[in-house]
N, C-alpha and C positions, 0 to 999 in steps of 0.2 A: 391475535395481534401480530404484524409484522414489523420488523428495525431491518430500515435501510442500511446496507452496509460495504466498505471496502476491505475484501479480504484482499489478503498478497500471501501467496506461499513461498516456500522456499524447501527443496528436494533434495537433501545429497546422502551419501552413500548408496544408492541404489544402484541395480545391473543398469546397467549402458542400454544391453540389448531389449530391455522392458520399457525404455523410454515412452514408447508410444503408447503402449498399455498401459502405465501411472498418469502420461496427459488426459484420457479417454477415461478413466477410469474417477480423475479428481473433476473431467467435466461432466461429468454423472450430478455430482454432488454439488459444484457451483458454476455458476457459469463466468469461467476463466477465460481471460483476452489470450494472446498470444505470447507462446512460452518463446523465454529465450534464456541460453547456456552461459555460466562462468566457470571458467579452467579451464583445467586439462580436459581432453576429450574423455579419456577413460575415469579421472573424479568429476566430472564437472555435472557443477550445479543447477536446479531447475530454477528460474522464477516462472510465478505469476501471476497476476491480480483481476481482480473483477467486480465488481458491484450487484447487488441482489440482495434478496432480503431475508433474515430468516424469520421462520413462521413456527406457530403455534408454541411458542412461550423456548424457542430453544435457545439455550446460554452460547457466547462464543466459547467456553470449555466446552458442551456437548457438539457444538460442530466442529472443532478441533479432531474431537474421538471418531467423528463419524468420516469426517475427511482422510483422519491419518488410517484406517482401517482400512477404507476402500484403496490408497495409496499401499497397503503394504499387501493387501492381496493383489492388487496388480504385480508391487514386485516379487510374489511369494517369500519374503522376507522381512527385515527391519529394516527402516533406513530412517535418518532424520528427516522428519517434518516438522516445519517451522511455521505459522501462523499468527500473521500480524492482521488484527481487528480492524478498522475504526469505523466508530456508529458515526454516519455521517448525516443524521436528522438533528444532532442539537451538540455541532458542534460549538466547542469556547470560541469566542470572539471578543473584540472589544472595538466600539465605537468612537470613532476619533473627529473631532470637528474644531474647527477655529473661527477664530472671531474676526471682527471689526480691529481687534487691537492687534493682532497677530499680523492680520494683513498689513497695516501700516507698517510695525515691525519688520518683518521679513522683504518688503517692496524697501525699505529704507536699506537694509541690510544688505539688499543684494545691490545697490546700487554702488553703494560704498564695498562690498568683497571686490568687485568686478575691477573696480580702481585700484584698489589696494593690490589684487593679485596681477593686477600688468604690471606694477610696481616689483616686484619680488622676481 
């Protein structure tokens, strides 16, 4: 079974000069849009997000593990990775609708703001 998902990562303290290695290396593992830098050049941070789906019963902890592994062997070190989920198959919503009496209300009401506020 696959959950559709948007990941977004987030890279910092890693070597500078492995940049390219940790993008290449985290798009092995999902298929990330286009990274882009915050900071300074020499701390500055990675984003970046993508949509895909994980397969065969994997939790977003085990693709966290499997993402931040492949990012720290790219950088041969530790560096934070950060990983924000969201299942985007069933997401909250809430359905909003109005009536017959709303409308009256509100055609009423903006007739009378519109006066009132050239007035003020």
């Amino acid at each position: 079974m696959s959950r559709f998902y948007e990941m977004s990562v987030e890279v910092s303290g890693h070597d500078p000069a492995k940049s390219s290695e940790i993008q290449s290396a985290a798009g092995q593992e999902w298929p990330f849009d286009d990274w882009w830098f915050a900071g300074d050049d020499d701390a500055a941070t990675m984003h970046a997000s993508g949509q895909g789906s994980l397969c065969g019963g994997e939790s977003e902890d085990e693709f966290t593990e499997r993402l931040s592994l492949a990012i720290w062997r790219a950088n041969s070190a530790f560096c934070r990775v950060s990983v924000d989920a969201t299942y985007l198959e069933n997401l909250p919503y809430e359905t909003h609708e109005l009536d017959e009496s709303d409308y009256a209300r509100l055609i009423q009401d903006d007739g009378n703001s519109s006066k009132e506020d050239a007035h003020t």
